[in-house]
LOZA-759587 format. One record per residue (C-alpha): residue number from 0; residue in one letter; x, y, z. Coordinates in steps of 0.5 Angstrom, whole numbers, plus 500, padded with zeros to 3 digits. Each point is the difference from the previous one (the first is absolute). Layout:
<atom><pos>NUM</pos><code>A</code><px>X</px><py>Y</py><pz>Z</pz></atom>
...
END
This chain:
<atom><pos>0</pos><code>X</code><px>155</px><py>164</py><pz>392</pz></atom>
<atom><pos>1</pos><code>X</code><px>500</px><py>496</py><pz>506</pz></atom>
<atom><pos>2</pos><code>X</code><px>501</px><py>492</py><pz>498</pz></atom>
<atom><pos>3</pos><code>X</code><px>503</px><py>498</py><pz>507</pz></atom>
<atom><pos>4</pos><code>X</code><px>507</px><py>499</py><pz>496</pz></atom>
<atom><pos>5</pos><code>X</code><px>504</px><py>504</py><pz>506</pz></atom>
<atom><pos>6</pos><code>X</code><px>494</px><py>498</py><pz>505</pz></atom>
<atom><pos>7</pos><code>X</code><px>505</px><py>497</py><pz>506</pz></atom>
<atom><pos>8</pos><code>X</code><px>507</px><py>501</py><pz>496</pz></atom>
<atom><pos>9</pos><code>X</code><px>505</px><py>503</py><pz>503</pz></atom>
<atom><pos>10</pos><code>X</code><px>504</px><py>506</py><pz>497</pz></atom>
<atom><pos>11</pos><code>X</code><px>506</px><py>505</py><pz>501</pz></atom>
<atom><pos>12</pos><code>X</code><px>499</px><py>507</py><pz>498</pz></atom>
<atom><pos>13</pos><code>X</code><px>506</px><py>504</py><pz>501</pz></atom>
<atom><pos>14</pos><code>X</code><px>499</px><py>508</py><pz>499</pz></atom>
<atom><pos>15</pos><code>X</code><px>493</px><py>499</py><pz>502</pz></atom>
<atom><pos>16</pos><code>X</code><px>499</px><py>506</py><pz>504</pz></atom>
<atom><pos>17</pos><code>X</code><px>498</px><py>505</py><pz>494</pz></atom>
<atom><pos>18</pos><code>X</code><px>498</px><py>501</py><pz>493</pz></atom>
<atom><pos>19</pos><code>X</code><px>499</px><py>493</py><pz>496</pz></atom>
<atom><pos>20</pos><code>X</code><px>503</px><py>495</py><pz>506</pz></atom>
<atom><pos>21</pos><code>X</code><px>495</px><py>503</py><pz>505</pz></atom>
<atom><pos>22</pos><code>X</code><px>493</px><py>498</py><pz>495</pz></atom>
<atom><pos>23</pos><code>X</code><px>503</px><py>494</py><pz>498</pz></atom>
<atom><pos>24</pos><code>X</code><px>500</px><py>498</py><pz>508</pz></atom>
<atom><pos>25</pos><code>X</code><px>493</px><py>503</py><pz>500</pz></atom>
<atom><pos>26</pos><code>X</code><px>497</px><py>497</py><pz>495</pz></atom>
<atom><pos>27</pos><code>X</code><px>504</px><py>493</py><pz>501</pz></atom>
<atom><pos>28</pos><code>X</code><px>496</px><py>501</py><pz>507</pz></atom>
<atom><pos>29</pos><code>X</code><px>495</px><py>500</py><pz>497</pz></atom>
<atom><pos>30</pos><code>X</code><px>501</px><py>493</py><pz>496</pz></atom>
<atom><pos>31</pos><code>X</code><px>502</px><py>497</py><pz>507</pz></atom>
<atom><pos>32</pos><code>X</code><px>507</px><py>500</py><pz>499</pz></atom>
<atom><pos>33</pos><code>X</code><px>505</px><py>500</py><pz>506</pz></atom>
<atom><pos>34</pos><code>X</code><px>505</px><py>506</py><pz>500</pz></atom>
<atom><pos>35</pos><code>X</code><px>507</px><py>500</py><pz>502</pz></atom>
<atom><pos>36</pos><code>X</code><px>501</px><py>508</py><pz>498</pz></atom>
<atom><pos>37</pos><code>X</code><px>506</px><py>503</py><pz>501</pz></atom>
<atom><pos>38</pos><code>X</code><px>503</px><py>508</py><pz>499</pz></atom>
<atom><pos>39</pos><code>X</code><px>505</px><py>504</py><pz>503</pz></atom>
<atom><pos>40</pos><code>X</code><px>495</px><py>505</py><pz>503</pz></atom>
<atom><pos>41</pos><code>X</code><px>498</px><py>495</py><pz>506</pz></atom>
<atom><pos>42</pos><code>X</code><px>495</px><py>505</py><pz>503</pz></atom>
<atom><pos>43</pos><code>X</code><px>495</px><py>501</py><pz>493</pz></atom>
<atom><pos>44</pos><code>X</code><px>501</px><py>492</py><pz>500</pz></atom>
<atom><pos>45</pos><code>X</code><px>497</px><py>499</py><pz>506</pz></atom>
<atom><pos>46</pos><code>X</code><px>495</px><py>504</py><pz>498</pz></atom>
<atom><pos>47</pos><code>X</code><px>498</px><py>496</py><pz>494</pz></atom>
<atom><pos>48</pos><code>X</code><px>501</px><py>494</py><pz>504</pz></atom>
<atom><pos>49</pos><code>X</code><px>494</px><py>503</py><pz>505</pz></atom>
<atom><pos>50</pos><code>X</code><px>496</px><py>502</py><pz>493</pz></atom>
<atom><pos>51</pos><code>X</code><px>501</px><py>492</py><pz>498</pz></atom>
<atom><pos>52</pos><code>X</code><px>499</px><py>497</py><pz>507</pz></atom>
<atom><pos>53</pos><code>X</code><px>492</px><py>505</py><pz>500</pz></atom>
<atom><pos>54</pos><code>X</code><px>499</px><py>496</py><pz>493</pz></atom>
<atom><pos>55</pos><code>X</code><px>501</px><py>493</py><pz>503</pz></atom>
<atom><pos>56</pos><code>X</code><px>507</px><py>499</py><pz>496</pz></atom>
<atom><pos>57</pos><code>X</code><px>505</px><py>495</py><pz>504</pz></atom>
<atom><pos>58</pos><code>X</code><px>506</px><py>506</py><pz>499</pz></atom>
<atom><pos>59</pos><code>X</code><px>507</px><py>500</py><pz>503</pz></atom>
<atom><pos>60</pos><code>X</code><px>504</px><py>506</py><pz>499</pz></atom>
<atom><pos>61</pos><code>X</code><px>507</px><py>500</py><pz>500</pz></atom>
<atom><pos>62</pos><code>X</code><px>504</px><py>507</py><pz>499</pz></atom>
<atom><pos>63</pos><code>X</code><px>507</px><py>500</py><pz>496</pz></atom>
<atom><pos>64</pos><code>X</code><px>505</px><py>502</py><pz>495</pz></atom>
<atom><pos>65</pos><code>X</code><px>500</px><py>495</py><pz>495</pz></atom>
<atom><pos>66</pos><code>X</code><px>507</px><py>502</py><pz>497</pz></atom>
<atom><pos>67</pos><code>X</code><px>502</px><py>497</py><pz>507</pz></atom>
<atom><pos>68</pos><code>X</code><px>500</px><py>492</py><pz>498</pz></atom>
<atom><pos>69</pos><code>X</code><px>499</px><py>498</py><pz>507</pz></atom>
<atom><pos>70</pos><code>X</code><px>492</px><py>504</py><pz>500</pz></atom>
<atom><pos>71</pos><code>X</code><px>499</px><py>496</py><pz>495</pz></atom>
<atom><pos>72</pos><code>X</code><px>501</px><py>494</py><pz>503</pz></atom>
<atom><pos>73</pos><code>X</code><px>497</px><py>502</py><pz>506</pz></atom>
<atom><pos>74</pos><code>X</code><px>495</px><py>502</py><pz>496</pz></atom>
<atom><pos>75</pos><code>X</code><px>499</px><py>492</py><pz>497</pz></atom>
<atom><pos>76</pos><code>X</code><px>501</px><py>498</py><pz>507</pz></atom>
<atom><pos>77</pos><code>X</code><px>495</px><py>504</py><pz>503</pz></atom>
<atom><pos>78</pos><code>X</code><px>496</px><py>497</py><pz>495</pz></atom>
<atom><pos>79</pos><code>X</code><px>500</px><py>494</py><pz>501</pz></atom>
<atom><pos>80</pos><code>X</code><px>500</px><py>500</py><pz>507</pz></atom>
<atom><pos>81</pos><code>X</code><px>493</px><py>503</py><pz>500</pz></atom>
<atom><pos>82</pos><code>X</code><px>497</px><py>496</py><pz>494</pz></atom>
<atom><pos>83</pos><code>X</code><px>504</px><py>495</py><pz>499</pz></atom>
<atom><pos>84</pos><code>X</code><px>501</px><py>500</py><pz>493</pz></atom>
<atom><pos>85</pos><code>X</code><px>501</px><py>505</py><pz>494</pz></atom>
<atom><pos>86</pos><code>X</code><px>496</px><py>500</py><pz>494</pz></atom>
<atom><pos>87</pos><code>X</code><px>501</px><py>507</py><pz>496</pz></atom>
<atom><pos>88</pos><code>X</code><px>506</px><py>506</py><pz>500</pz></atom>
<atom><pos>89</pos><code>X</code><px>498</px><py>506</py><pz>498</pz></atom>
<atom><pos>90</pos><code>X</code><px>507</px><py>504</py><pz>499</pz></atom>
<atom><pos>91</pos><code>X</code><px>497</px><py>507</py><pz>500</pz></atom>
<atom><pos>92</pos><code>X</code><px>504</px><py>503</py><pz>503</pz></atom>
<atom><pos>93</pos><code>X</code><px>505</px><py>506</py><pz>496</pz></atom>
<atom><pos>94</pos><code>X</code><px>503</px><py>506</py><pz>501</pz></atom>
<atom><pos>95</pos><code>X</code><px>500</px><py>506</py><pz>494</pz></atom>
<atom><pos>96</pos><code>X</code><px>506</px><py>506</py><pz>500</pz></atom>
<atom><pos>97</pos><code>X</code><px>500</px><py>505</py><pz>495</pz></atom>
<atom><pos>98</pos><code>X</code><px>508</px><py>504</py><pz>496</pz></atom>
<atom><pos>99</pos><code>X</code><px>503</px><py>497</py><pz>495</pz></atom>
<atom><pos>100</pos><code>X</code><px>507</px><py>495</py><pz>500</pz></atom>
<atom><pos>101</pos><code>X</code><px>503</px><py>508</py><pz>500</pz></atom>
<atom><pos>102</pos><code>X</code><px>497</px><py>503</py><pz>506</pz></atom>
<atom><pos>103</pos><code>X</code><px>498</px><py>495</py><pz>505</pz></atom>
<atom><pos>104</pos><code>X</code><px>503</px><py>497</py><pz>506</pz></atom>
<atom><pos>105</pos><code>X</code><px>502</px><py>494</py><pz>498</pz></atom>
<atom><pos>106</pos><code>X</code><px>497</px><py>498</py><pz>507</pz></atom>
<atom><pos>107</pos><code>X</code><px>493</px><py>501</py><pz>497</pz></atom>
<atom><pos>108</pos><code>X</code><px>502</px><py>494</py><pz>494</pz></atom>
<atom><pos>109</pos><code>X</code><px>502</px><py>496</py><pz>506</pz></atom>
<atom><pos>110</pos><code>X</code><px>494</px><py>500</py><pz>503</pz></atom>
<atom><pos>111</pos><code>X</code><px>495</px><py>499</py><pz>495</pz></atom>
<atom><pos>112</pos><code>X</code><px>504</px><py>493</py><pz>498</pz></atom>
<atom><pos>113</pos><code>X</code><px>501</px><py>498</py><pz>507</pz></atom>
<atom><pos>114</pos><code>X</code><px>492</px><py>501</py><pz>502</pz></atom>
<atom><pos>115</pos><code>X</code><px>498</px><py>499</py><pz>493</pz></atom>
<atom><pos>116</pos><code>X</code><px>504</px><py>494</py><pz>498</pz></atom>
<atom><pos>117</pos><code>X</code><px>503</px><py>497</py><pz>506</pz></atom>
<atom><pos>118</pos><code>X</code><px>494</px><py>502</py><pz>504</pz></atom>
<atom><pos>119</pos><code>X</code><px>496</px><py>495</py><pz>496</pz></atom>
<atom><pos>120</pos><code>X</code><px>505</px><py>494</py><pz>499</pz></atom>
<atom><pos>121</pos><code>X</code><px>502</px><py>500</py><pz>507</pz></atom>
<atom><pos>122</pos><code>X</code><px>492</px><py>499</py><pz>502</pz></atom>
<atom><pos>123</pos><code>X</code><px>499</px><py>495</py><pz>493</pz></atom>
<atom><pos>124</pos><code>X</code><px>507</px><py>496</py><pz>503</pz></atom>
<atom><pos>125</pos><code>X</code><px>497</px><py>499</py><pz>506</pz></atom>
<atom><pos>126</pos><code>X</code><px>493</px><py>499</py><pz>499</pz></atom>
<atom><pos>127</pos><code>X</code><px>501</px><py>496</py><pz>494</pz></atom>
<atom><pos>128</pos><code>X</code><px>501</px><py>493</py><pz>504</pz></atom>
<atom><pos>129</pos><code>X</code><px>493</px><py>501</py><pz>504</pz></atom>
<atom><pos>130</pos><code>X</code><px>497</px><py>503</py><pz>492</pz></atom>
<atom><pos>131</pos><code>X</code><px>502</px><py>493</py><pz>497</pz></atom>
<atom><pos>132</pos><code>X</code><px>498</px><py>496</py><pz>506</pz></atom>
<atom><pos>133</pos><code>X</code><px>492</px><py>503</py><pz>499</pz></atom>
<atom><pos>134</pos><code>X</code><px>501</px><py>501</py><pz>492</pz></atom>
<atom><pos>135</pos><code>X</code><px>499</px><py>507</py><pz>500</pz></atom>
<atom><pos>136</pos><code>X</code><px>501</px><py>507</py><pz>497</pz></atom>
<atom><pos>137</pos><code>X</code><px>506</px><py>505</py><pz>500</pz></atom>
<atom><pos>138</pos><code>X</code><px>498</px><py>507</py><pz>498</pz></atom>
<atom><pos>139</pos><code>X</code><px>506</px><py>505</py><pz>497</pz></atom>
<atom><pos>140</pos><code>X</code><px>496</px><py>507</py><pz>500</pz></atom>
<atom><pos>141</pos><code>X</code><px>504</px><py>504</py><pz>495</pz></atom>
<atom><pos>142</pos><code>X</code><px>498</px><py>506</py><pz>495</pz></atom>
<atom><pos>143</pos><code>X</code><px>499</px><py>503</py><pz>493</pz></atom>
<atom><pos>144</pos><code>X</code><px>507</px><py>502</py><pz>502</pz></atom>
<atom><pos>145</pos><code>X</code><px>502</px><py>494</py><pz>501</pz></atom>
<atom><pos>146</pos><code>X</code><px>499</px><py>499</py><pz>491</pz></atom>
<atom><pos>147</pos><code>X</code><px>505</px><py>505</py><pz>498</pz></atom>
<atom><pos>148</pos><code>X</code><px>505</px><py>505</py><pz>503</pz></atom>
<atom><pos>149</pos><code>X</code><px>497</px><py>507</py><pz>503</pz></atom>
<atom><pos>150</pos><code>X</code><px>504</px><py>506</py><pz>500</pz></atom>
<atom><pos>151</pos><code>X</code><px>502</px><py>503</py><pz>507</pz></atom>
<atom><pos>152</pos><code>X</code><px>497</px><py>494</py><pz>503</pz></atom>
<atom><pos>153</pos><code>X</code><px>506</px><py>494</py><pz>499</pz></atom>
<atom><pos>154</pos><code>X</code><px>500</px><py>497</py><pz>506</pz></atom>
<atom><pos>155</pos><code>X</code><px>493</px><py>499</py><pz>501</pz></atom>
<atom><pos>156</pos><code>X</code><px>499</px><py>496</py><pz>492</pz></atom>
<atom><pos>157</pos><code>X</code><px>506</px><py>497</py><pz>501</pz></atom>
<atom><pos>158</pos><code>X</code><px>499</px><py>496</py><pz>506</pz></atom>
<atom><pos>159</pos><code>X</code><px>492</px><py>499</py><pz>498</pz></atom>
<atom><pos>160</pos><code>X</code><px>502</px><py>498</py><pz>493</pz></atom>
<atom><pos>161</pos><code>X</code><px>505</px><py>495</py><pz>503</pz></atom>
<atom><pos>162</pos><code>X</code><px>494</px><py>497</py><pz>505</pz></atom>
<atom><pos>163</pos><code>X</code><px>499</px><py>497</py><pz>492</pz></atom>
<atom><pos>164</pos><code>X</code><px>506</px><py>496</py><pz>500</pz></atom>
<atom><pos>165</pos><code>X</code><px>500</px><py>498</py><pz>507</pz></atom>
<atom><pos>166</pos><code>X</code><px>492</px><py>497</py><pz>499</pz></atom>
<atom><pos>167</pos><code>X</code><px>502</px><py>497</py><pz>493</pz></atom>
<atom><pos>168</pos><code>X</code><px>506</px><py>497</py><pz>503</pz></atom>
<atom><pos>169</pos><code>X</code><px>495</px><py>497</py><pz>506</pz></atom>
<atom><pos>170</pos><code>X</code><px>495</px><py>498</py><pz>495</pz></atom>
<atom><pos>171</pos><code>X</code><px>505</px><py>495</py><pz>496</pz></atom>
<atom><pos>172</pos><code>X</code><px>503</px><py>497</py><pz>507</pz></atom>
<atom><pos>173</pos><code>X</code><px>494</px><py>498</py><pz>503</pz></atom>
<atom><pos>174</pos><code>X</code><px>497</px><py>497</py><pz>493</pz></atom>
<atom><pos>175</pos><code>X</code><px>496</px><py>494</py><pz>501</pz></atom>
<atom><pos>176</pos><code>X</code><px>498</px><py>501</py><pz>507</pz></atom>
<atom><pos>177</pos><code>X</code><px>494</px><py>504</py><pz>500</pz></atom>
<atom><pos>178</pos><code>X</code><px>502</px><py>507</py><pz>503</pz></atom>
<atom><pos>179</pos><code>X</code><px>498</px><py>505</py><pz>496</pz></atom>
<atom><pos>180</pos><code>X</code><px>504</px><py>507</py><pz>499</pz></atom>
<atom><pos>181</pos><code>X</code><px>497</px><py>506</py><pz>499</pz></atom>
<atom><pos>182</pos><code>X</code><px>503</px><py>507</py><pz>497</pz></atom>
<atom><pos>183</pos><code>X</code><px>495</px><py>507</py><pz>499</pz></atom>
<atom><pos>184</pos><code>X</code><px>502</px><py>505</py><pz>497</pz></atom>
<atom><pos>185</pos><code>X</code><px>494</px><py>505</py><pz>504</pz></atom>
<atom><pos>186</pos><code>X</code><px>498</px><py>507</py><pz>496</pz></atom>
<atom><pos>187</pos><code>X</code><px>500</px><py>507</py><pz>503</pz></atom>
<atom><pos>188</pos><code>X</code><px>495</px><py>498</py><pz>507</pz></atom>
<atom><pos>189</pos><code>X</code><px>498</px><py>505</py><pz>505</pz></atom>
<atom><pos>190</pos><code>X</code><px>505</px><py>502</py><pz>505</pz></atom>
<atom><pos>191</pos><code>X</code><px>499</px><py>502</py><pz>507</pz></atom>
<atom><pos>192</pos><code>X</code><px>500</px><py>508</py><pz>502</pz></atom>
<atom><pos>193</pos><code>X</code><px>506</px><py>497</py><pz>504</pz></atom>
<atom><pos>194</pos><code>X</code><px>504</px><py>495</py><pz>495</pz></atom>
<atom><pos>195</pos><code>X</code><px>507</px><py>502</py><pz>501</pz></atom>
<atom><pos>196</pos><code>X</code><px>507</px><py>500</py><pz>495</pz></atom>
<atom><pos>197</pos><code>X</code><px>508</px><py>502</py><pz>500</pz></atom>
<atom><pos>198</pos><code>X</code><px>501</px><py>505</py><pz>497</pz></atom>
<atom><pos>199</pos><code>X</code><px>507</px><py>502</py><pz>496</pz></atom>
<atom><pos>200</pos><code>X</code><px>503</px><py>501</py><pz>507</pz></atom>
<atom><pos>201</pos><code>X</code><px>497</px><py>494</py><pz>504</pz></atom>
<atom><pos>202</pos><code>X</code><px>495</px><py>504</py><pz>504</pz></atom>
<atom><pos>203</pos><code>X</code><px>493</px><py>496</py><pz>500</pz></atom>
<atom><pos>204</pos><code>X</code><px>495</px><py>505</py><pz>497</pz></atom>
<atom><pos>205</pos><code>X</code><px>493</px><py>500</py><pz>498</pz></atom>
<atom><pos>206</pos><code>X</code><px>498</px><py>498</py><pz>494</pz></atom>
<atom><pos>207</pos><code>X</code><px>499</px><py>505</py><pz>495</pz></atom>
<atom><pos>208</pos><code>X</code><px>493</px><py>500</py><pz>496</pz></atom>
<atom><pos>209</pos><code>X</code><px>500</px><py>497</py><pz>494</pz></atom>
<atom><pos>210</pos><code>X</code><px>497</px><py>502</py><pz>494</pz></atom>
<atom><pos>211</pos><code>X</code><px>498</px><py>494</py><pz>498</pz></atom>
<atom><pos>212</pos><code>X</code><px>493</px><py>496</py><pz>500</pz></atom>
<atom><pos>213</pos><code>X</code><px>500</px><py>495</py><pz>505</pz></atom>
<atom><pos>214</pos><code>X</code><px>496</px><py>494</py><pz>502</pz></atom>
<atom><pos>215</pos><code>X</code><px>498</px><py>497</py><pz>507</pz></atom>
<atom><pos>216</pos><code>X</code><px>503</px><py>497</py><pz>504</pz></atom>
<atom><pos>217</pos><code>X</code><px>494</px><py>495</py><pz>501</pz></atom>
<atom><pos>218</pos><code>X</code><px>501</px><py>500</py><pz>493</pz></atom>
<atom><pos>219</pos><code>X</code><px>507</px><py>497</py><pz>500</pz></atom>
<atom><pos>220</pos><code>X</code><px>499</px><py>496</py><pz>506</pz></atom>
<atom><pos>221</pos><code>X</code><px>494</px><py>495</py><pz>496</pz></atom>
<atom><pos>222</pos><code>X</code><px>504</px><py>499</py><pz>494</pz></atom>
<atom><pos>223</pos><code>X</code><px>506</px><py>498</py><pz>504</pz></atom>
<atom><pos>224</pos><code>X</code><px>496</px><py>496</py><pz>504</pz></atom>
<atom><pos>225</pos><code>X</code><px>497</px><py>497</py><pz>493</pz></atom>
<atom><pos>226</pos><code>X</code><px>507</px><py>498</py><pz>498</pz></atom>
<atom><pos>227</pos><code>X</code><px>501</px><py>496</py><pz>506</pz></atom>
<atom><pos>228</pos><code>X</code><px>494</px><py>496</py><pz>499</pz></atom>
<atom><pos>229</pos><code>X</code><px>501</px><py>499</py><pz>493</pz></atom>
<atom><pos>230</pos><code>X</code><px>507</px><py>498</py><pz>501</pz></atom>
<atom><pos>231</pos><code>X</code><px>502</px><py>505</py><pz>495</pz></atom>
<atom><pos>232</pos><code>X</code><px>508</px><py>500</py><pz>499</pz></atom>
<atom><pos>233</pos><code>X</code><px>501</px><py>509</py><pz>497</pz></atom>
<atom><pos>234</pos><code>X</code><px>494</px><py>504</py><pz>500</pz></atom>
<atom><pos>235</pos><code>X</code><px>501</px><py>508</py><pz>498</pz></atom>
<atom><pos>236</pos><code>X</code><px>495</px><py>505</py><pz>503</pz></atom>
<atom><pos>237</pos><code>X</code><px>496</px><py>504</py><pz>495</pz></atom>
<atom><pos>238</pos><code>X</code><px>499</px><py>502</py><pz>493</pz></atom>
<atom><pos>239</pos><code>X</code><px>506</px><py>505</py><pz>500</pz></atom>
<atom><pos>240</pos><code>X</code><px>504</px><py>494</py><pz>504</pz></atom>
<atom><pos>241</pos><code>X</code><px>499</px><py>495</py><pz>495</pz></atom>
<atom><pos>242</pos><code>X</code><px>501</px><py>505</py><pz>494</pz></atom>
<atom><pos>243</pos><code>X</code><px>507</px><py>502</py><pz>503</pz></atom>
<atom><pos>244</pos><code>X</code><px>502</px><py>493</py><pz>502</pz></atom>
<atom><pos>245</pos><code>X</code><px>498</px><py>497</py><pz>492</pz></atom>
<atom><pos>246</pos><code>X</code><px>503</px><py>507</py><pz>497</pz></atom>
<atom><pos>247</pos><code>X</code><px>507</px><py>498</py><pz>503</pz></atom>
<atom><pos>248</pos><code>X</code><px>500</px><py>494</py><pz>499</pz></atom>
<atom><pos>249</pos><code>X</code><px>500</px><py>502</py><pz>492</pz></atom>
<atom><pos>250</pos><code>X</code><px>502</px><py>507</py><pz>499</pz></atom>
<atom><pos>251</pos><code>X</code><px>503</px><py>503</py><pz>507</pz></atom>
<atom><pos>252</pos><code>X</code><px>504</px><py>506</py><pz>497</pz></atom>
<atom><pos>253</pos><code>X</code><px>492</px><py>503</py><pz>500</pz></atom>
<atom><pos>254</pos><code>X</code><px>500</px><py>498</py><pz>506</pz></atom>
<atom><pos>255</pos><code>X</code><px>506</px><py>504</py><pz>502</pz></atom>
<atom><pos>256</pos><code>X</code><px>497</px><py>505</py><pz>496</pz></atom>
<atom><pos>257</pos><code>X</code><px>493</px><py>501</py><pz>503</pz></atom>
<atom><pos>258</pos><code>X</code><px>503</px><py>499</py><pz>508</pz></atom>
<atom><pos>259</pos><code>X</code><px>506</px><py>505</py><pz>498</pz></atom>
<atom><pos>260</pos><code>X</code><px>494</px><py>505</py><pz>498</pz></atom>
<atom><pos>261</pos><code>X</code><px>495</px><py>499</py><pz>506</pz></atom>
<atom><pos>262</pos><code>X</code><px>507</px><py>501</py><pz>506</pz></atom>
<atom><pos>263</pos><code>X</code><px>499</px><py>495</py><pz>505</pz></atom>
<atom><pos>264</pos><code>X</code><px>496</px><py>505</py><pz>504</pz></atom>
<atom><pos>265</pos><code>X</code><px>494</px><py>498</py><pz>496</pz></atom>
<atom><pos>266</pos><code>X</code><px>502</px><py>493</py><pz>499</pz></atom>
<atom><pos>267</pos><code>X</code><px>501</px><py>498</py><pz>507</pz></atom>
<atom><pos>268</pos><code>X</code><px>494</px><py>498</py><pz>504</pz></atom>
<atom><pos>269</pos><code>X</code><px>500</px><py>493</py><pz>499</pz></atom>
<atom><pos>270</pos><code>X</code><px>501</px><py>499</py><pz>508</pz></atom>
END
């Protein structure tokens, strides 16, 4: 759908070199968007940033850990020095580690909520000013993970069922200023063959292939374009989504139930 709502709209996406971030940048090219993009692998992000430049996309990339608060700062700066302004932040970025609260380092908990968590508040602190100026988005990114606790994978659901509060407690401070604030519990999406995760010990290791039915990335990445063009606040990504987050709310020892009985070996995908 191209109803030039992006067309000359300036937006960051961090984690952008692979998986859903890599098709958003793609099909918001597409749209005429201007592109901030940001990973830490700064090789693939030169190659996506030529890929956008053959499409004709005002692009600038700008690698870095978003855990560090000053490349997320720098990432605004960046931003703003090249475009002048920002309209939309996309916080995809996020990392998975696997082992229960038992058996894994607690590094790897740490990780996931400095990236996950920290990554996405210190780019929302320091984009929001420029955000507001041009009445924008901001986009938490988070998981089916993030609407109840999945065994073996703690770190990674608590820190996206956390982007939760932070874009609710966000929403209510910016009440009447016409900002809007967006939460997307995605679903199980195809990964890249290179997509890596901890494991218990805190090695980065492929991820494994999940049992699990799965959609396309283009899928996901037009219904999270959809949620900014409709300035939805939540939007929760496929049948099996809505059904877990509605069945939660009213009858959570089932969901208990059904994830202690899938294993969090086939529950994870959602990222």
């Amino acid at each position: 759908m191209q109803d030039n709502y992006f067309k000359g709209k300036v937006i960051i996406i961090t984690g952008a070199r692979q998986g859903i971030g890599k098709t958003l940048s793609l099909l918001l090219a597409v749209e005429g968007a201007r592109l901030a993009i940001n990973s830490r692998n700064a090789e693939k992000l030169t190659e996506l940033k030529n890929t956008l430049n053959s499409k004709g996309c005002s692009v600038i990339d700008i690698p870095g850990d978003i855990s560090d608060e000053q490349v997320c700062k720098n990432i605004a700066d960046q931003t703003v020095k090249e475009f002048g302004r920002i309209d939309i932040l996309i916080n995809n970025a996020g990392v998975a580690g696997d082992g229960t609260v038992e058996e894994a380092d607690p590094s790897i908990f740490r990780k996931q909520v400095e990236v996950n968590l920290l990554g996405s508040y210190y780019m929302t602190r320091y984009a929001l000013p420029h955000i507001k100026s041009s009445q924008g988005s901001i986009l938490f990114v988070s998981s089916l993970a993030g609407l109840f606790g999945l065994p073996a994978y703690s770190g990674y659901s608590a820190s996206k069922m956390a982007l939760t509060a932070l874009a609710q407690s966000l929403k209510n401070e910016l009440y009447g200023q016409n900002v809007h604030i967006a939460i997307a519990h995605v679903g199980f999406t195809e990964n890249d063959a290179s997509k890596k995760q901890y494991n218990a010990k805190g090695e980065l290791t492929l991820l494994p292939d999940r049992k699990v039915k799965r959609v396309t990335s283009e899928k996901t990445a037009s219904l999270l374009m959809k949620q900014i063009r409709t300035r939805k606040f939540r939007s929760v990504h496929s049948f099996l989504g809505k059904a877990e987050f509605l069945v939660s709310k009213f009858f959570p020892g089932l969901i208990a139930l059904i994830v202690r009985k899938s294993g969090a070996k086939e529950s994870k995908g959602s990222r």
